[in-house]
C-alpha positions in Angstrom: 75.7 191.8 60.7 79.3 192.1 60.6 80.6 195.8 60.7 82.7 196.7 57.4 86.2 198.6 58.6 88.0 201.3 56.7 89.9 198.6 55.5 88.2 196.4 53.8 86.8 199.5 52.3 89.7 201.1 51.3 91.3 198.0 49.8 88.5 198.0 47.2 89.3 201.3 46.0 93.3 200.4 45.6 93.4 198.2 42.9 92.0 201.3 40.9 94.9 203.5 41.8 97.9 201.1 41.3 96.6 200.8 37.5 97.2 204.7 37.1 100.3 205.6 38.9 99.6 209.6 39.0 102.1 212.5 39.9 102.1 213.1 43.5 101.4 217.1 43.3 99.5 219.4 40.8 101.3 221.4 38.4 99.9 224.0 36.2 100.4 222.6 33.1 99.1 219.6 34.0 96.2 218.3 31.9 92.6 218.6 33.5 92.1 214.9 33.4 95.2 213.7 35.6 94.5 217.0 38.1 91.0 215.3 38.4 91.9 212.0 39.5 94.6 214.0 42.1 92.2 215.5 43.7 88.9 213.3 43.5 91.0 210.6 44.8 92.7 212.9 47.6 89.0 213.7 48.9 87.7 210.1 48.8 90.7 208.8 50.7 90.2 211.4 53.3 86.3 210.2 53.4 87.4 207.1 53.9 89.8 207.6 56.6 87.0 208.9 58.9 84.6 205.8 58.3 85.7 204.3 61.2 85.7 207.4 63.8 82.0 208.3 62.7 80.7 205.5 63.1 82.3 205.1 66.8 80.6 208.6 66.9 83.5 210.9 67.5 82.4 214.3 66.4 86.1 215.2 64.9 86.1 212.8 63.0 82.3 213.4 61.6 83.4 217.0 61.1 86.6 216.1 59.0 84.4 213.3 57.0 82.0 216.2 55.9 84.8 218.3 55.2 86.6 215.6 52.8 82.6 215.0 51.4 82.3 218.4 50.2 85.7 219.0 48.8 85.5 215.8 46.8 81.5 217.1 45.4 83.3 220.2 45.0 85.9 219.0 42.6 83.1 217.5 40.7 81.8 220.5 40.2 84.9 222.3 39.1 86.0 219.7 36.4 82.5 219.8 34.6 82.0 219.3 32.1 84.7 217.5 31.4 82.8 215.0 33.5 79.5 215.1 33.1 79.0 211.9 31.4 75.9 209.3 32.2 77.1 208.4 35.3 77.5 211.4 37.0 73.9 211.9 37.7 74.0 208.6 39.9 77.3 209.2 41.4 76.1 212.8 42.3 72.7 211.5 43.6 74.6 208.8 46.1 77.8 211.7 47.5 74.1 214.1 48.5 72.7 210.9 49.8 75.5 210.6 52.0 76.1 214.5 52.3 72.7 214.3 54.5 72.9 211.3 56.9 76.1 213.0 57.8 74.2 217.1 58.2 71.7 215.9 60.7 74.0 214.5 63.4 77.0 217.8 63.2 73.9 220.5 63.1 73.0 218.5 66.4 76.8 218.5 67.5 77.2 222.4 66.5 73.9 223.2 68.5 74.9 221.2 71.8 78.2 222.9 72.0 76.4 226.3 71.2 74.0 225.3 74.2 76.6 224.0 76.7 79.0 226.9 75.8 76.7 229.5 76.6 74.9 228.1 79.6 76.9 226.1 81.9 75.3 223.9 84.4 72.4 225.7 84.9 69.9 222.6 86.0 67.3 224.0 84.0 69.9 224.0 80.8 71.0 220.4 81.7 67.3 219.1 81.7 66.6 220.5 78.0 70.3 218.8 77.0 68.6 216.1 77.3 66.3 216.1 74.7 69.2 217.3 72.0 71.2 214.2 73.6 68.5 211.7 72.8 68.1 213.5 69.2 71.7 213.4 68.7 71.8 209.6 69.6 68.8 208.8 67.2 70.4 210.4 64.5 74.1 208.9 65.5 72.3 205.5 65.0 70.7 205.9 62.0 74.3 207.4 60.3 76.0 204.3 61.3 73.4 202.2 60.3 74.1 204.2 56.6 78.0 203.8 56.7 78.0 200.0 57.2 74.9 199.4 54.7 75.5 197.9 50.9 74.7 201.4 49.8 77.6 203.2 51.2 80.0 200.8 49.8 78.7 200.6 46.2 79.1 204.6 46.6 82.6 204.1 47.4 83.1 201.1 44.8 81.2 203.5 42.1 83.1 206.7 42.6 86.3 205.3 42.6 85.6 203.3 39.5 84.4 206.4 37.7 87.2 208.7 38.9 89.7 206.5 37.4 87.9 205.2 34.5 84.2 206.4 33.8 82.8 207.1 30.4 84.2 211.1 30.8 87.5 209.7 30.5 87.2 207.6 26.7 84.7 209.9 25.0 86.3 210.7 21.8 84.6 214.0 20.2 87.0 216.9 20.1 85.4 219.2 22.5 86.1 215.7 25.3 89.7 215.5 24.1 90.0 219.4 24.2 88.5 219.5 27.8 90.6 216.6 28.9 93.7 218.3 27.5 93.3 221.4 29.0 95.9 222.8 31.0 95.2 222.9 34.5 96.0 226.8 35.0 94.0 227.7 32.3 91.3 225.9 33.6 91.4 227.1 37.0 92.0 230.6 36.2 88.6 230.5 33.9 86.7 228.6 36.4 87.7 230.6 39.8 86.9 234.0 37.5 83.2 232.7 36.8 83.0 231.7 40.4 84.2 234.7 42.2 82.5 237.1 39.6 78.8 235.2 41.0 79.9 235.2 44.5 80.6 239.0 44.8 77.8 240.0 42.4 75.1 237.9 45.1 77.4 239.3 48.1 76.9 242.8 47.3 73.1 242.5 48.7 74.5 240.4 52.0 72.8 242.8 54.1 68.8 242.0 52.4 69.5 238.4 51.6 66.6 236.2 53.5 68.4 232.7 55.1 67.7 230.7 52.5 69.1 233.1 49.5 72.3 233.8 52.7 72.7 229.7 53.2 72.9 229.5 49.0 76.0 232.3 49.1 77.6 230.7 51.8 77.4 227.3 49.5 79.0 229.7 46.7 81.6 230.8 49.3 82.6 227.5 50.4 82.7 225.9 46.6 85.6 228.7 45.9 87.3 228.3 48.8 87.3 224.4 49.1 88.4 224.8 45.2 91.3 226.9 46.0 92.1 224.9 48.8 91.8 221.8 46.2 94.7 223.6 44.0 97.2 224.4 46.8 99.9 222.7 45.1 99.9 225.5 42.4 99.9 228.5 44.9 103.5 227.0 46.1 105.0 230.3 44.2 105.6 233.3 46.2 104.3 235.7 43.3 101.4 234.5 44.5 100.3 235.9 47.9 97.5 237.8 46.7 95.9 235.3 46.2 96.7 233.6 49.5 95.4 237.1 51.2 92.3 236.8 49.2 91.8 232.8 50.2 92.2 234.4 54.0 89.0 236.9 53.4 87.1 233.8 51.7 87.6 231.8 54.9 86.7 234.8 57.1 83.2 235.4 55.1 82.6 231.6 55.1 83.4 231.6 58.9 80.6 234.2 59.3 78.2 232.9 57.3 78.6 229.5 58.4 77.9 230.5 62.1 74.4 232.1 60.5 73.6 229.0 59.2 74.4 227.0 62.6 72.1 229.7 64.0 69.2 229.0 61.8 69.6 225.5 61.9 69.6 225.4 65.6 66.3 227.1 65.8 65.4 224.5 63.3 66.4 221.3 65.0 65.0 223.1 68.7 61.7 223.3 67.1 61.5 219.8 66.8 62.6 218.8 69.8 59.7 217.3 71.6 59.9 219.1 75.4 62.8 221.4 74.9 60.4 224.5 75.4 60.7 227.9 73.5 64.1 228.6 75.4 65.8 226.1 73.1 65.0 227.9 70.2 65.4 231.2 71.5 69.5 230.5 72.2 69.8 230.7 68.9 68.2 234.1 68.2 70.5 237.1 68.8 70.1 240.0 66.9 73.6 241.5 67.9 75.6 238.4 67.0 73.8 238.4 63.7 74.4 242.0 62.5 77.8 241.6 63.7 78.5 238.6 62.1 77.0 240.3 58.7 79.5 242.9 59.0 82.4 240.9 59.3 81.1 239.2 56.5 80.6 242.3 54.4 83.7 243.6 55.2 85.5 240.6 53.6 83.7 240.6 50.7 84.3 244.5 50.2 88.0 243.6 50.2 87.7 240.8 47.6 85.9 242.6 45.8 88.5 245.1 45.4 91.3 243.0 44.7 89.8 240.6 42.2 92.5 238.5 42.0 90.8 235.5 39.7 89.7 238.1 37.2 93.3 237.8 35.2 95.1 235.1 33.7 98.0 235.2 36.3 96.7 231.9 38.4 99.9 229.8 37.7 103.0 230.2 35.8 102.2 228.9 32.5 104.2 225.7 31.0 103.4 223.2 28.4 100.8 220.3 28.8 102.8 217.3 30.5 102.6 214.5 28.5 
């Protein structure tokens, strides 16, 4: 079967794009509609730049693909529900699809550097490599086989149609034109408020969360951050390096929590490794690195907590709706 490029991909979601020219940067009084389309269609270009690179297996470019993935379901969840029409259900359903051929093979990734970093060439070390090598390979196969099947390319032929014109975008009750009209800023300033006033009521029990109620902060943390990171454009002023400060402590907490999460998905994935032994699984249990990693992680969040910065209405300089 012939192998679909980037490029034949990409040229599929163009034709969408040149019927809406859109500004090139975000401005706060822009209207939430045209900020939407910025930014889903920033993310989905990124995706799509990596096709090519994952498939050929290069871990970079897996890493960056997952990175784009998650910005772009992020976005989706910062607009609703402004876009939570009939279709999002499906195009939601198909980006988590995706989401999780792509997890398997960078958990694996994560874990062998973890391994080879902490180890050497220790033969003993080299033989159990082999076993995450041969997983890693497996899984490598299968994602390919994903990117270059039908399914992946309706995804990217559905999600660019419905980012440009899906039924979110027509519906005409007031409360659709109201949320489409929306400035930006005000929008944003709501939004990151509700966020960051979950986020640091769950991070205040860091300390007794078990991994699964730690890896659902950590998806809380990174759906704020990746949002903030989204909105760059409007954080150009330099009023606003408070808020830049307070993005620097978000990235330090996810940092944290994110190398908790590669820990207890690396016991995980060792677990199922036919042959590894118990030693696979016991690299990835360290007592220390965990409470330290807490702490750091604590100490971040203390600090957002005290500054708060979402919880007013200064987000953006204020300006009227563009037309």
């Amino acid at each position: 079967m012939a192998r679909p490029s980037t490029t034949s991909t990409a040229a599929r979601v163009a034709p969408a794009a040149r019927r809406n020219a859109l500004p090139g940067r975000l401005s706060p009084g822009m209207a939430c509609d045209t900020a939407f389309r910025i930014i889903a269609r920033r993310h989905l270009a990124a995706v799509l730049a990596q096709h090519d690179g994952t498939c050929r297996g290069d871990p970079d470019a897996l890493h960056q693909i997952r990175i784009a993935l998650t910005h772009l379901r992020t976005a989706i969840r910062f607009f609703s529900p402004m876009i939570d029409d009939a279709l999002r259900p499906t195009i939601w359903t198909e980006l988590k699809w995706l989401n999780s051929q792509l997890g398997m093979v960078r958990d694996l990734d994560v874990a062998i550097e973890r391994v080879v970093a902490e180890s050497g060439d220790e033969l003993a070390v080299i033989a159990e490599l082999q076993h995450w090598d041969e997983k890693r390979t497996e899984s490598h196969r299968e994602l390919a086989r994903a990117l270059q099947s039908p399914r992946y390319r309706r995804l990217v032929e559905q999600t660019s149609a419905w980012i440009e014109s899906g039924p979110w975008s027509t519906r005409r009750s007031k409360e659709a034109i109201r949320l489409r009209r929306c400035t930006l800023a005000d929008h944003a300033a709501q939004r990151l408020a509700e966020w960051e006033t979950t986020l640091l009521k769950k991070a205040r029990k860091l300390r007794k969360l078990d991994v699964e109620k730690r890896h659902k902060l950590r998806l809380l943390n990174k759906r704020m951050t990746y949002s903030i990171e989204s909105l760059q454009d409007l954080f150009a002023d330099e009023s606003l390096t408070k808020q830049k400060a307070i993005l620097k402590k978000l990235r330090q907490a996810q940092r944290s929590l994110g190398q908790l999460n590669d820990d207890a998905r690396g016991q995980a994935l060792a677990a199922s490794l036919d042959g590894a032994g118990q030693e696979a699984g016991a690299r990835f249990l360290n007592r220390k690195r965990e409470k330290k990693l807490l702490r750091k992680a604590s100490a971040a969040y203390r600090k957002l907590d005290k500054a708060k910065p979402f919880r007013s209405s200064d987000l953006a300089p204020r300006s009227e709706p563009e037309a």
